[in-house]
TORVEXBA-11091 format. One record per residue: x negated, y, z negated of N, C-alpha, C in turn; residue number from 1; residue in three letters. Coordinates in nm, 3 decimals, decimal comma. Each point is the difference from the previous one (the first is absolute). Layout:
! residues N
n.u;n.v;n.w;ca.u;ca.v;ca.w;c.u;c.v;c.w;k;r
X;Y;Z;X;Y;Z;X;Y;Z;NUM;ALA
...
END
This chain:
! residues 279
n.u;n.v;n.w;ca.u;ca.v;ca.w;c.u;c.v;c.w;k;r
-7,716;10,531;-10,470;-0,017;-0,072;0,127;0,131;-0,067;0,039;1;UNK
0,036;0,013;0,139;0,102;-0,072;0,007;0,027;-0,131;0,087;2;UNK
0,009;-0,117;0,019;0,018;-0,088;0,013;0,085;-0,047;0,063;3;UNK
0,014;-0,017;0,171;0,073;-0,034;0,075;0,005;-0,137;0,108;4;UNK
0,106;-0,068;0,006;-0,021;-0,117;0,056;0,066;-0,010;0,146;5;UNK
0,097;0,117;0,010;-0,005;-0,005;0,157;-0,011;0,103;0,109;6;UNK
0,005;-0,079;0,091;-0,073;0,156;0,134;0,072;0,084;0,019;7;UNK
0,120;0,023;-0,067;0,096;0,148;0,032;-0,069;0,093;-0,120;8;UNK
-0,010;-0,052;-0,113;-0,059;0,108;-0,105;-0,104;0,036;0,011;9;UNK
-0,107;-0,092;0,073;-0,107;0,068;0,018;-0,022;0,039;0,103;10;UNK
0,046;0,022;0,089;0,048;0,044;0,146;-0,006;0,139;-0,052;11;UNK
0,149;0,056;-0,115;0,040;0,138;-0,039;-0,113;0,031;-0,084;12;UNK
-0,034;-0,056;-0,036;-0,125;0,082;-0,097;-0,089;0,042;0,101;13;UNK
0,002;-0,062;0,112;-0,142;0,044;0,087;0,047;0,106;0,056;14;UNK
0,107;0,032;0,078;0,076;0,125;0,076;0,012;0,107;-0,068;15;UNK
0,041;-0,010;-0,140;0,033;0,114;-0,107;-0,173;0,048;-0,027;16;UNK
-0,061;-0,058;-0,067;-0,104;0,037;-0,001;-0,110;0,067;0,124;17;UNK
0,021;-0,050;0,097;-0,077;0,068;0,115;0,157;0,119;0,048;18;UNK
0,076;-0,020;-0,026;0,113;0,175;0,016;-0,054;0,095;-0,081;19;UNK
-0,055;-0,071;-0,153;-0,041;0,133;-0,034;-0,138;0,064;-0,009;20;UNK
-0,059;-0,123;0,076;-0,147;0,072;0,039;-0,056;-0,090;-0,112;21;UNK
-0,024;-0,108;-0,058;-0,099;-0,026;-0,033;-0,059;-0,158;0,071;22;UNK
-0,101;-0,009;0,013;-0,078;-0,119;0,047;-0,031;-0,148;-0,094;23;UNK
0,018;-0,082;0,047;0,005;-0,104;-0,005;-0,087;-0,100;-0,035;24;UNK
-0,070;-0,021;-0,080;-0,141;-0,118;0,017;0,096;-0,142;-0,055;25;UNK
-0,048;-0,097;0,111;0,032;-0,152;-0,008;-0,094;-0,112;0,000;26;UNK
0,009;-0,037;-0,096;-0,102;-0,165;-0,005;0,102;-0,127;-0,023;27;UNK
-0,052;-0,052;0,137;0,078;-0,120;-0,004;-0,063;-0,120;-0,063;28;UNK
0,096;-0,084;-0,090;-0,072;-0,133;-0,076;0,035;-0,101;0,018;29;UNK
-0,061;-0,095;-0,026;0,103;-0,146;-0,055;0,029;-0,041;-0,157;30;UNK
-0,015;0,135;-0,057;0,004;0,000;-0,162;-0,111;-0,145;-0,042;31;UNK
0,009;-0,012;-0,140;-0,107;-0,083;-0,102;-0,146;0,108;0,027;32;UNK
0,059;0,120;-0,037;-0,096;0,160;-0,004;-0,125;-0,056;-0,050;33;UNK
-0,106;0,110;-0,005;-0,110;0,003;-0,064;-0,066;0,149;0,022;34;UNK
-0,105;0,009;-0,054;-0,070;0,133;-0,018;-0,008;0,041;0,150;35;UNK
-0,020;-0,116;0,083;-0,065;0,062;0,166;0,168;0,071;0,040;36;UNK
0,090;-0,039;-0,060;0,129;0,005;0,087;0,020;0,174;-0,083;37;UNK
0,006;0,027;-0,099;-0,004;0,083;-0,099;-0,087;0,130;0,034;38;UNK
-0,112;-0,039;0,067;-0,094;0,097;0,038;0,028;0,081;0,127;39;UNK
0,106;-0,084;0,087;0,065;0,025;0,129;0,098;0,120;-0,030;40;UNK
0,071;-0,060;-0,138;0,123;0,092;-0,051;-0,055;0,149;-0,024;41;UNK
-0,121;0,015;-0,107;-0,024;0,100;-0,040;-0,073;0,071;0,129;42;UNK
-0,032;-0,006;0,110;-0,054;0,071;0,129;0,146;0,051;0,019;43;UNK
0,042;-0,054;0,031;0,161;0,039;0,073;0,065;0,098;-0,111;44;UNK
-0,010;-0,039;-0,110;0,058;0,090;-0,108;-0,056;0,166;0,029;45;UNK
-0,139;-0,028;0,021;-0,091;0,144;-0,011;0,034;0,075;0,188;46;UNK
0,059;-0,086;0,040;-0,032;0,067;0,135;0,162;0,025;0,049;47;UNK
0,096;-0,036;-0,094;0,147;-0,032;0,092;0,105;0,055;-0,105;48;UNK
0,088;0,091;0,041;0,092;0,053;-0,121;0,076;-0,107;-0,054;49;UNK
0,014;-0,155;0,053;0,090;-0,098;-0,035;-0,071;-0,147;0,014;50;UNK
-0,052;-0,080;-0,076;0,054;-0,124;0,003;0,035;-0,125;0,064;51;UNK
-0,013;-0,082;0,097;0,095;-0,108;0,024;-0,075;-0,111;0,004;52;UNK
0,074;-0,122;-0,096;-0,122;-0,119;0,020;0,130;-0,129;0,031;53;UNK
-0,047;-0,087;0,077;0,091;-0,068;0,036;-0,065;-0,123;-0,067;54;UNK
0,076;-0,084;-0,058;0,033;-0,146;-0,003;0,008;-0,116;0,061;55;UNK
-0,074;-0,049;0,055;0,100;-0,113;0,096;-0,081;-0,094;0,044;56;UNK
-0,011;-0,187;-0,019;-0,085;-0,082;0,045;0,098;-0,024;0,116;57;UNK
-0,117;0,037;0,104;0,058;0,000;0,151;0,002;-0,144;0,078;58;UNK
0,079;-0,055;-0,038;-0,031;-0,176;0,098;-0,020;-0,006;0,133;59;UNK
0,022;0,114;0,090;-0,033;-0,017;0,099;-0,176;-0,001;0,012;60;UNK
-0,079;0,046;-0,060;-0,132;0,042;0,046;-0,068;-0,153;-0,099;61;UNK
0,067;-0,089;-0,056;-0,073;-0,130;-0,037;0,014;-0,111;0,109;62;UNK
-0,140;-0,047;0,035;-0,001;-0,141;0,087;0,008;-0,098;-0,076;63;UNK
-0,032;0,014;-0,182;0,022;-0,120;-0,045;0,065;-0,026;-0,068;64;UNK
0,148;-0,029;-0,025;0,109;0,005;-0,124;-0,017;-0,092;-0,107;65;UNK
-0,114;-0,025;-0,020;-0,032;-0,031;-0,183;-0,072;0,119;-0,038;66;UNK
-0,086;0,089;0,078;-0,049;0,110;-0,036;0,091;0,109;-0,039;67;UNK
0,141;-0,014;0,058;0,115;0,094;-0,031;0,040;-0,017;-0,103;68;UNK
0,016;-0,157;-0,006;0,126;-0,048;-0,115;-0,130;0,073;-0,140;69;UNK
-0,116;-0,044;-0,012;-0,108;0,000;-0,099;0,011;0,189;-0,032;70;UNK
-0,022;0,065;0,121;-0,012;0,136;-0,061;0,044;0,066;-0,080;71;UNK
-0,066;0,060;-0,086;0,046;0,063;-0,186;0,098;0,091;0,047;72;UNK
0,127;-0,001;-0,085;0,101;0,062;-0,007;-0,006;0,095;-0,123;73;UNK
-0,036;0,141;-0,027;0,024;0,014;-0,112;0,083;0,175;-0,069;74;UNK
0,122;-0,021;0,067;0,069;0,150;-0,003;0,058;0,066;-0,115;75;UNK
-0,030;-0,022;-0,109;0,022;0,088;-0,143;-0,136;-0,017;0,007;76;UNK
-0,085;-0,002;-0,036;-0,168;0,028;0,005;-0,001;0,098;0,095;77;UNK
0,054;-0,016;0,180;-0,040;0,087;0,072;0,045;0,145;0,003;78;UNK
0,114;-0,017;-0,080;0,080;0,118;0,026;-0,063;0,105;-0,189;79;UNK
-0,047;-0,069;-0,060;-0,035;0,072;-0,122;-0,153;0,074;0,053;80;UNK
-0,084;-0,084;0,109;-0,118;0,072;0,009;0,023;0,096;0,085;81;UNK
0,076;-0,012;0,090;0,062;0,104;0,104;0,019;0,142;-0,087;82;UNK
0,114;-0,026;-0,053;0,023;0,120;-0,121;-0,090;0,053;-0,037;83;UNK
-0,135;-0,037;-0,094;-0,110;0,044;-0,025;-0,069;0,073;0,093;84;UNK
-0,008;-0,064;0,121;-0,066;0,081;0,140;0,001;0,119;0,059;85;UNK
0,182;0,027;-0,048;0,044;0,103;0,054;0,066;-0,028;0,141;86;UNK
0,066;-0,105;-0,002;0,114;-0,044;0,107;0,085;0,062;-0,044;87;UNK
0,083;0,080;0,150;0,159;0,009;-0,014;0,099;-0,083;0,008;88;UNK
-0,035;-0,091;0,117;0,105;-0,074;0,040;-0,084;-0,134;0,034;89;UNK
0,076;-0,122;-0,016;-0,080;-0,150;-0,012;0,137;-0,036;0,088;90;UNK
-0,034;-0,059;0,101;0,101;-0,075;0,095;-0,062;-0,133;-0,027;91;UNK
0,121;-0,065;-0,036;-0,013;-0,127;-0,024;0,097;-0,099;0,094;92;UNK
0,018;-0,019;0,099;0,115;-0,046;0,077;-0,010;-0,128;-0,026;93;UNK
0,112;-0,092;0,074;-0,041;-0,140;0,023;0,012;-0,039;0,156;94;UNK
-0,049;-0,119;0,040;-0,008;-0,034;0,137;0,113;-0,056;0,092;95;UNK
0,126;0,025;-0,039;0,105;0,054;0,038;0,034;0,131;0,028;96;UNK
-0,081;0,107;-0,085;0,035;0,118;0,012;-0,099;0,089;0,113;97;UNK
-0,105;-0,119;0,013;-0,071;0,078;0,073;0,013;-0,059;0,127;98;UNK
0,012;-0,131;-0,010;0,068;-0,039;0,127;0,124;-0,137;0,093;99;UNK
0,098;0,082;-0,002;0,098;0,000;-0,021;0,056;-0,121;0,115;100;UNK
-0,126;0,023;0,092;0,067;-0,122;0,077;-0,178;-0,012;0,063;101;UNK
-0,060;-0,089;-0,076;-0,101;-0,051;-0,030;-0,122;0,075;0,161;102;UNK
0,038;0,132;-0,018;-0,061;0,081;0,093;-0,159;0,004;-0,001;103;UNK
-0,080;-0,056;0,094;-0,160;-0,004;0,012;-0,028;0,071;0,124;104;UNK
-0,080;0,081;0,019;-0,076;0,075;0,153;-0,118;-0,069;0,018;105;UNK
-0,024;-0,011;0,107;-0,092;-0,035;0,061;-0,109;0,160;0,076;106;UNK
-0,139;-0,041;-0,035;-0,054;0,124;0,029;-0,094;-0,021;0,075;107;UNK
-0,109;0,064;0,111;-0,135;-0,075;0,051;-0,063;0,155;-0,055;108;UNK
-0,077;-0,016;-0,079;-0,150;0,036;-0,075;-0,122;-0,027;0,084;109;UNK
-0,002;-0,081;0,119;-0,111;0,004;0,027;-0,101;-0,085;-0,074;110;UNK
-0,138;0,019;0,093;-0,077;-0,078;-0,135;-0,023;0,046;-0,078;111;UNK
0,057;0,064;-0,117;0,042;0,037;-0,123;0,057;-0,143;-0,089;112;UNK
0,075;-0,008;0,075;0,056;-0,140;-0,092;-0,007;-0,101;0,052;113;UNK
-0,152;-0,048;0,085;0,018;-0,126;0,036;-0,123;-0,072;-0,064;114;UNK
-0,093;0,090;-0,094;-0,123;-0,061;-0,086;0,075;-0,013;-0,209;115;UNK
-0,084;-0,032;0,004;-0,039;-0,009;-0,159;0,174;-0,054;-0,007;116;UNK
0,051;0,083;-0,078;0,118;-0,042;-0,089;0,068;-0,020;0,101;117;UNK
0,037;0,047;0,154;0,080;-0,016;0,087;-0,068;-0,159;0,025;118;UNK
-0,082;-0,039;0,015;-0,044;-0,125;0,059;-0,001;-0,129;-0,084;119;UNK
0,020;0,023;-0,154;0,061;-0,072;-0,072;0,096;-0,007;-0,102;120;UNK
0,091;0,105;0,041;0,119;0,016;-0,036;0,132;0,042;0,120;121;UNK
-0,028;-0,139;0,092;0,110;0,049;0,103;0,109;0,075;-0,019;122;UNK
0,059;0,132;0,025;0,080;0,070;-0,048;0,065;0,064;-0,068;123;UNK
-0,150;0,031;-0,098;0,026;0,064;-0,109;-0,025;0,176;0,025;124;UNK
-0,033;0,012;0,138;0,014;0,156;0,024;0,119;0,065;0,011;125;UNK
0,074;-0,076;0,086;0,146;0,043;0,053;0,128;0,010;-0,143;126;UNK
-0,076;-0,101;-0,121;0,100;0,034;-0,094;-0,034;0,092;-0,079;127;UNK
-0,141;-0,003;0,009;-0,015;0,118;-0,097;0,037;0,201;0,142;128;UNK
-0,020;0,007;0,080;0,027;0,085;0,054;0,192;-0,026;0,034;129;UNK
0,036;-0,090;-0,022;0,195;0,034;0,016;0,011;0,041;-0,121;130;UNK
-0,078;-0,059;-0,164;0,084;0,064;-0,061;-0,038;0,168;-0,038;131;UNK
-0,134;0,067;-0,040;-0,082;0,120;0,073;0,116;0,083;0,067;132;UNK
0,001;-0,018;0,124;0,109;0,091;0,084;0,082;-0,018;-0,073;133;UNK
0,087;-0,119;-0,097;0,161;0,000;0,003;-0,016;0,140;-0,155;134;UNK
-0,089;-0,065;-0,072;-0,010;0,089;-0,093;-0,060;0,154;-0,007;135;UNK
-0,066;0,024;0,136;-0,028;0,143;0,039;0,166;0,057;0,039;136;UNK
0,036;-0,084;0,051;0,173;0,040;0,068;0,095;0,035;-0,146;137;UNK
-0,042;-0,058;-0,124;0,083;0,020;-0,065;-0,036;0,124;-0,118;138;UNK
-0,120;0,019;0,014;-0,030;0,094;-0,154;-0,096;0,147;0,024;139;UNK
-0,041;-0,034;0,216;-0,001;0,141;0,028;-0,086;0,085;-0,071;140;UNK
-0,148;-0,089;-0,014;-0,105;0,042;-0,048;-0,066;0,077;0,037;141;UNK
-0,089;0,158;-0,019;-0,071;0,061;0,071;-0,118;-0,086;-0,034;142;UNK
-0,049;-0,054;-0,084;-0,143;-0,068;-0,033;0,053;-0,126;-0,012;143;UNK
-0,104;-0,099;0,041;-0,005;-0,182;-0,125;-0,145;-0,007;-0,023;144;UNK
0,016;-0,060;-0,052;-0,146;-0,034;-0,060;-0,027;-0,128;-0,022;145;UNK
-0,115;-0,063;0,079;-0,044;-0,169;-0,016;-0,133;0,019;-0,016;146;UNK
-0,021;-0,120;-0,067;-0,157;-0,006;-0,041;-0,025;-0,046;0,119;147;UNK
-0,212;0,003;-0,011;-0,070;-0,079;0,069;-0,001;-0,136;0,021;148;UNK
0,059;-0,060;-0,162;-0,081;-0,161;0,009;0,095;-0,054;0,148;149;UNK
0,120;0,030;-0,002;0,064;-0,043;0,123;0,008;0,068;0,118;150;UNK
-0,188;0,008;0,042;-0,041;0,094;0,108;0,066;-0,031;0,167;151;UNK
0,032;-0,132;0,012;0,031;0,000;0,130;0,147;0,046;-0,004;152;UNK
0,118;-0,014;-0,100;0,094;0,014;-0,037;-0,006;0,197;0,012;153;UNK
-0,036;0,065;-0,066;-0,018;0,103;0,055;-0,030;0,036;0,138;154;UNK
-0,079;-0,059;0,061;-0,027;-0,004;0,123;0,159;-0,011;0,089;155;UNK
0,034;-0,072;-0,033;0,119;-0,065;0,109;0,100;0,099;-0,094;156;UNK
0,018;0,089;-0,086;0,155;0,055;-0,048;-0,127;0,132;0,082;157;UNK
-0,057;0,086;-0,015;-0,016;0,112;0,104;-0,022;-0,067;0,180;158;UNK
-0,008;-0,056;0,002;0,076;-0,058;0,173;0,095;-0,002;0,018;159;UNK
0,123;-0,057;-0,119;0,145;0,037;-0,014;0,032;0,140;0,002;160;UNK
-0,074;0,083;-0,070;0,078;0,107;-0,005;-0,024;0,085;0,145;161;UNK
-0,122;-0,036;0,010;-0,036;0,072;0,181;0,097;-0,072;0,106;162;UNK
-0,001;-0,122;-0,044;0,100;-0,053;0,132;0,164;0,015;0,017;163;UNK
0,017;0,028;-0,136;0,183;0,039;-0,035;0,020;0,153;-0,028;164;UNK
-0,112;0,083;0,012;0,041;0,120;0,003;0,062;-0,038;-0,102;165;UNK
-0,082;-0,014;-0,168;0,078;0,048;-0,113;-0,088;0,132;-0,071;166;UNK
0,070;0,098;-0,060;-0,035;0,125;-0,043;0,003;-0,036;-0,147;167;UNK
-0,151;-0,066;-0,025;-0,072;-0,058;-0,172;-0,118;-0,020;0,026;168;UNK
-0,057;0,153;-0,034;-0,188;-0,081;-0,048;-0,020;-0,081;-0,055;169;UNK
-0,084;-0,100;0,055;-0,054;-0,113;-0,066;-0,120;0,042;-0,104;170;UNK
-0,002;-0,050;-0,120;-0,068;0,031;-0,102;-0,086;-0,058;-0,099;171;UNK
-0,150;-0,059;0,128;-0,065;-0,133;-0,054;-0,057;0,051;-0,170;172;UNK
0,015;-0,107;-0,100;-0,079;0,034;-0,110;-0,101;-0,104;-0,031;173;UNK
-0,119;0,025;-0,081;-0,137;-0,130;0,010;0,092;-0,068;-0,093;174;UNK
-0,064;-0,117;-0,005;0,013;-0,135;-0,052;-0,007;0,053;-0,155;175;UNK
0,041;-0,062;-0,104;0,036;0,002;-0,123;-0,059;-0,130;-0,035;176;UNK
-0,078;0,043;-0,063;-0,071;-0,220;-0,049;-0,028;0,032;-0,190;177;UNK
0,015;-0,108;-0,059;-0,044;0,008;-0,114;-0,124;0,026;0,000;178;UNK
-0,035;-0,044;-0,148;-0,172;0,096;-0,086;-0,086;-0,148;0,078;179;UNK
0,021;-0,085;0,049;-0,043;-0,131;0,023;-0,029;0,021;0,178;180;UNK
0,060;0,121;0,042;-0,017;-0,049;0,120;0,147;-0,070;0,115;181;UNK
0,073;-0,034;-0,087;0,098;-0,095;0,094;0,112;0,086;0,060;182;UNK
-0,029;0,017;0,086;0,144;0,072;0,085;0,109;-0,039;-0,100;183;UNK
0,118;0,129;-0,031;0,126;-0,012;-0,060;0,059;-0,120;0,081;184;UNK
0,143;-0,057;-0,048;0,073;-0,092;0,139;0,107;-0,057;-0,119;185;UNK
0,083;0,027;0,055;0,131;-0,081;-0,116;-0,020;-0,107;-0,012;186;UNK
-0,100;-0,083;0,120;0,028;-0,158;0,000;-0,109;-0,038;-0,112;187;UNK
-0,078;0,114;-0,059;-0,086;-0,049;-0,079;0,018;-0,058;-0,142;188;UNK
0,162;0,051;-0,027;0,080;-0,053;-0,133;0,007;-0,147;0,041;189;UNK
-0,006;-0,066;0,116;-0,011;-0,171;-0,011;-0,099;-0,038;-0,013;190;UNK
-0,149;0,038;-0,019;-0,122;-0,041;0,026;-0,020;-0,089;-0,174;191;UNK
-0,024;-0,075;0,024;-0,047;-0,104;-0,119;-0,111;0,106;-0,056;192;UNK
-0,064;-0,005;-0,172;-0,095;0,003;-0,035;-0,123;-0,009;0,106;193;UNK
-0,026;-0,092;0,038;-0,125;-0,072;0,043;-0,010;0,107;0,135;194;UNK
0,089;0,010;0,040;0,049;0,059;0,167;-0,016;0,129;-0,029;195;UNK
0,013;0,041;-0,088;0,005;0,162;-0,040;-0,145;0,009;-0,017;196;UNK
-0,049;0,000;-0,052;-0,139;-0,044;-0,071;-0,068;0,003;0,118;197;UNK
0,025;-0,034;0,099;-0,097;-0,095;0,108;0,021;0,129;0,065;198;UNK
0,129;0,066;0,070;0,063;0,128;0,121;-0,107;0,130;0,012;199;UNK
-0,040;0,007;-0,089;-0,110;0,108;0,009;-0,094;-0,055;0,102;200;UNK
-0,054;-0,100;0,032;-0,089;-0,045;0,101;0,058;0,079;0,108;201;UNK
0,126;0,012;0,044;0,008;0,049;0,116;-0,073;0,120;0,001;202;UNK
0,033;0,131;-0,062;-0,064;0,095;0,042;-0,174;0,000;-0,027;203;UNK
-0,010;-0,063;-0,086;-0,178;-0,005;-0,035;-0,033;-0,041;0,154;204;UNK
0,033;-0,110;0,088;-0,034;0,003;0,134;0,032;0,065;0,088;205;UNK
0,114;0,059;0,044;-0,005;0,106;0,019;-0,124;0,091;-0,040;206;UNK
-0,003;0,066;-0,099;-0,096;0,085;-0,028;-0,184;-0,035;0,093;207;UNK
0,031;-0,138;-0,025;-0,142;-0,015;0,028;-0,010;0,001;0,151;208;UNK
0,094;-0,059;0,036;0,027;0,050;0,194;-0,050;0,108;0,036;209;UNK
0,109;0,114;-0,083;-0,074;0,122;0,060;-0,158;0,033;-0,031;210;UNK
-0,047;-0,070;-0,133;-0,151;0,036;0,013;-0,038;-0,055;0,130;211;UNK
0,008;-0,058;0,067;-0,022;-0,078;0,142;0,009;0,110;0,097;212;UNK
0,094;0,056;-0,018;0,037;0,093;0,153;-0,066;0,003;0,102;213;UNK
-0,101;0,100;-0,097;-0,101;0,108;0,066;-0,084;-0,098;0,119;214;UNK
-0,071;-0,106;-0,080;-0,102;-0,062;0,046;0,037;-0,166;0,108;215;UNK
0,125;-0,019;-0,053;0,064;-0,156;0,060;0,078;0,024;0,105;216;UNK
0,061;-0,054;0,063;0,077;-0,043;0,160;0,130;-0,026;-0,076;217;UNK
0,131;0,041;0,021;0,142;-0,054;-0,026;-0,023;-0,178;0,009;218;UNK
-0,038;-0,074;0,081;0,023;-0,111;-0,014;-0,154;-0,093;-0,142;219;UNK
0,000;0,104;0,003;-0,139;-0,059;-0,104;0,037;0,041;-0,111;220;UNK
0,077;0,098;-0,053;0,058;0,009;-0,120;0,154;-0,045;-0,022;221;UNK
0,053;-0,088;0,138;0,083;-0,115;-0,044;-0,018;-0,093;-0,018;222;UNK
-0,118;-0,046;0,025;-0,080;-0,141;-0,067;-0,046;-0,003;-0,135;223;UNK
-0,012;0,147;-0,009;-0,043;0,013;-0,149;0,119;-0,002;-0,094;224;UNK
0,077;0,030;0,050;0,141;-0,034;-0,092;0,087;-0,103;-0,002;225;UNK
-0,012;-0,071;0,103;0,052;-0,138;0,002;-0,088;-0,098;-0,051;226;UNK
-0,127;-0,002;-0,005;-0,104;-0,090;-0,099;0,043;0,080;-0,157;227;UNK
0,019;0,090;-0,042;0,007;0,055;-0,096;0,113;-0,083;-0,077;228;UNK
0,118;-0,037;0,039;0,154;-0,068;0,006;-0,045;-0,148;0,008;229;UNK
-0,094;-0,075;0,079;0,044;-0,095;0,057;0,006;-0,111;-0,113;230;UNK
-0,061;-0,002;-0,124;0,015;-0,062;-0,094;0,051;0,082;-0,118;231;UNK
0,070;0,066;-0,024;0,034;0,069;-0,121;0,125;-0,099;-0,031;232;UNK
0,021;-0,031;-0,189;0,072;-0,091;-0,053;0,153;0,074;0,014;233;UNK
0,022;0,132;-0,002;0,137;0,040;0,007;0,034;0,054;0,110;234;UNK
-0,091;0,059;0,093;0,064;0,081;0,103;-0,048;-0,089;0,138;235;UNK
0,122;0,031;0,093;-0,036;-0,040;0,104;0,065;0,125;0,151;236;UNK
-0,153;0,001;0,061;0,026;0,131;0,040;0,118;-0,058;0,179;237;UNK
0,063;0,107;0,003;0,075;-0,050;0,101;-0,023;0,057;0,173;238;UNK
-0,077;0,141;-0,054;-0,041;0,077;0,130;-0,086;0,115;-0,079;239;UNK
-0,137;0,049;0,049;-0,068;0,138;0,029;-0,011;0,025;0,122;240;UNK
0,026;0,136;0,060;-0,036;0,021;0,071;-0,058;0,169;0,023;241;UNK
-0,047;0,031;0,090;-0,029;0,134;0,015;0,031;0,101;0,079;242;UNK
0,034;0,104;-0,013;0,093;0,083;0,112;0,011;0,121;-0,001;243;UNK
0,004;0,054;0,130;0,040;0,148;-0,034;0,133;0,065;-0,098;244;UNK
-0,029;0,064;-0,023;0,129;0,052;-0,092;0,071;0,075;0,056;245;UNK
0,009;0,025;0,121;0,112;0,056;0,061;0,045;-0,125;0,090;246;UNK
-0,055;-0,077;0,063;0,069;-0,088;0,118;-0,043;-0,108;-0,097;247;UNK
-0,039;-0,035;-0,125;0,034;-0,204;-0,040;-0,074;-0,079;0,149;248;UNK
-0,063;0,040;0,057;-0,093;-0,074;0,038;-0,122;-0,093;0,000;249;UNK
0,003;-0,096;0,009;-0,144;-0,045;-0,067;-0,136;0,085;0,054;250;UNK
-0,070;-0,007;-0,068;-0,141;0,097;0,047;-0,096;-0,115;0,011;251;UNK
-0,066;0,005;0,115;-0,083;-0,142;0,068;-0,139;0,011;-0,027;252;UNK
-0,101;0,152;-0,045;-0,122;0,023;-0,006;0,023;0,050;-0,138;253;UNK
-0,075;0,159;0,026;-0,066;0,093;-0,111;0,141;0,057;-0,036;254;UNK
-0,027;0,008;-0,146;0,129;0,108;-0,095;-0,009;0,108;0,044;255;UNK
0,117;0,061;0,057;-0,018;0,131;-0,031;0,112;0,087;-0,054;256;UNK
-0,018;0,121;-0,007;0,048;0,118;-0,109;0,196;-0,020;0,038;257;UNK
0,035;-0,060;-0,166;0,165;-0,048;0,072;-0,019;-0,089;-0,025;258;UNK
-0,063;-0,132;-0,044;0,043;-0,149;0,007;0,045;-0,022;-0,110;259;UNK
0,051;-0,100;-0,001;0,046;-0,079;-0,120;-0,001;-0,146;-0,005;260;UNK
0,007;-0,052;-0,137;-0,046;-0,157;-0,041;0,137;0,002;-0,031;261;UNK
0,094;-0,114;0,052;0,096;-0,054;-0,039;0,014;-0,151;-0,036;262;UNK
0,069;-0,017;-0,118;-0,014;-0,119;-0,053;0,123;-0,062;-0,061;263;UNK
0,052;-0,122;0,019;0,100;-0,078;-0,019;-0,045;-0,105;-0,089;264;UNK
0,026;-0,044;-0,107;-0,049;-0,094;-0,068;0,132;-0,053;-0,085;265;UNK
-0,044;-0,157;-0,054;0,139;-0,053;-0,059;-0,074;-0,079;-0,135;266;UNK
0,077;0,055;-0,100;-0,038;-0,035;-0,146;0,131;-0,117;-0,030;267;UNK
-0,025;-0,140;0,061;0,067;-0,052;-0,040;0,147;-0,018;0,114;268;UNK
0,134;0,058;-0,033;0,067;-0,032;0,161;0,048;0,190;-0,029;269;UNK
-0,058;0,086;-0,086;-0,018;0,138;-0,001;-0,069;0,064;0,073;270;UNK
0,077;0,077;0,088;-0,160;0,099;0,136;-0,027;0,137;-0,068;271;UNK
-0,109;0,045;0,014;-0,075;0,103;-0,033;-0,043;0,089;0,164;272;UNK
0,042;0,082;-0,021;-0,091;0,102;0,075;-0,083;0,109;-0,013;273;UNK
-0,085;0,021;0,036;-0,073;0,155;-0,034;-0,076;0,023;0,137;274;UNK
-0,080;0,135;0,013;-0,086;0,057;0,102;-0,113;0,096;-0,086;275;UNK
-0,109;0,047;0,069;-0,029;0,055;-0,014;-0,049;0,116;0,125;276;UNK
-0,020;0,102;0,023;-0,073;0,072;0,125;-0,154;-0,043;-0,046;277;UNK
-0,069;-0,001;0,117;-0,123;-0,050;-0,020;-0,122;0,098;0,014;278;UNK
0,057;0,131;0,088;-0,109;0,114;0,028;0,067;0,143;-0,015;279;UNK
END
């Protein structure tokens, strides 16, 4: 595997390799890996003659810089599981290298990014879609591959690619959760004992939402999940809501075929997210 830290080398690796005809699979990270990130690798491995996983905690896409400063750093760990995966190339840049004169775009998504994470994370679309493009611009992916748990986030990088005319299938993969239930999430290496212990609640409600579907009203199985939260000793839920899965809309009546339960919750000053589709 080879191991590059700036955008001219991996620039040439991307040109040489698509000169001689082979294709590309890219998963972009913020490294402190795990099995969900790993599971991304080995799709791309099976589907792409090459490799590319990038490195990089992106400061533009954080609204809260203790959540930056806090996020697990962990690149000899990341780069040994990589290897195992069957990575070629691990771009690891730094934020000088990626941006050089503290370059941010501004994008309109629509109401795409003006609910859920757009509505309480002022501007965390536009950083995560500048850096997306900057790193589609540099490694010239025919595939990437992102999970579900960061469903609206998928949402808004295939709006990018339709709206910038970039030539990279987007390549949603399901959610990766432990034997417990808990959505994968790097941030879960900060979760206290007690907090860990407790995180599985999220999807168990979830789960039970969707037993709801069939028979309940969208706003009647958000009552059921916000009473579900409203006294729990570790979690405190921050938003459910319900929506189509193509437009992130809230849905005002009956579920139907396409929805999804989205959920924001905070274990402590740690956020959790997960979804589930409901029909």
């Amino acid at each position: 595997m080879t191991v590059t830290e700036t955008i001219s080398e991996t620039s040439a690796f991307a040109r040489e390799a698509r000169q001689n005809g082979r294709t590309i699979g890219f998963v972009p990270t913020m490294g402190a890996l795990h099995e969900g990130h790993l599971t991304l690798v080995r799709r791309a491995r099976k589907e792409n003659d090459l490799v590319v996983v990038s490195i990089f905690v992106n400061p533009i896409q954080f609204n809260n810089p203790d959540d930056l400063k806090k996020y697990p750093r962990t690149l000899e760990k990341d780069l040994e599981m990589l290897k195992g995966a069957g990575c070629d190339l691990a771009f690891c840049p730094s934020v000088e290298e990626m941006y050089p004169d503290n370059h941010r775009k501004s994008y309109d998504f629509g109401d795409l990014a003006r609910v859920m994470e757009g509505e309480f994370r002022p501007g965390h679309f536009d950083g995560v879609a500048t850096v997306v493009q900057r790193l589609f611009e540099i490694t010239h992916p025919h595939r990437a591959y992102f999970g579900e748990k960061d469903y609206q986030q998928l949402q808004i990088i295939r709006a990018l690619v339709r709206n910038e005319h970039i030539d990279t299938e987007i390549v949603p993969c399901p959610i990766s959760r432990e034997d417990d239930g808990l959505a994968r999430s790097s941030r879960n290496e900060r979760l206290t004992p007690a907090m860990r212990k407790a995180a599985p609640y999220i999807h168990m409600v979830l789960e039970e939402a969707r037993s709801l579907a069939a028979n309940h009203t969208a706003p009647q199985i958000v009552n059921f999940v916000k009473a579900k939260f409203s006294d729990h000793p570790h979690l405190k839920l921050e938003y459910f809501t319900i929506a189509g899965g193509n437009t992130l809309q809230a849905v005002e009546g009956r579920i139907s075929p396409g929805d999804y339960g989205f959920i924001a919750v905070f274990a402590g000053e740690i956020r959790l997210i997960d979804n589930i589709r409901l029909i």
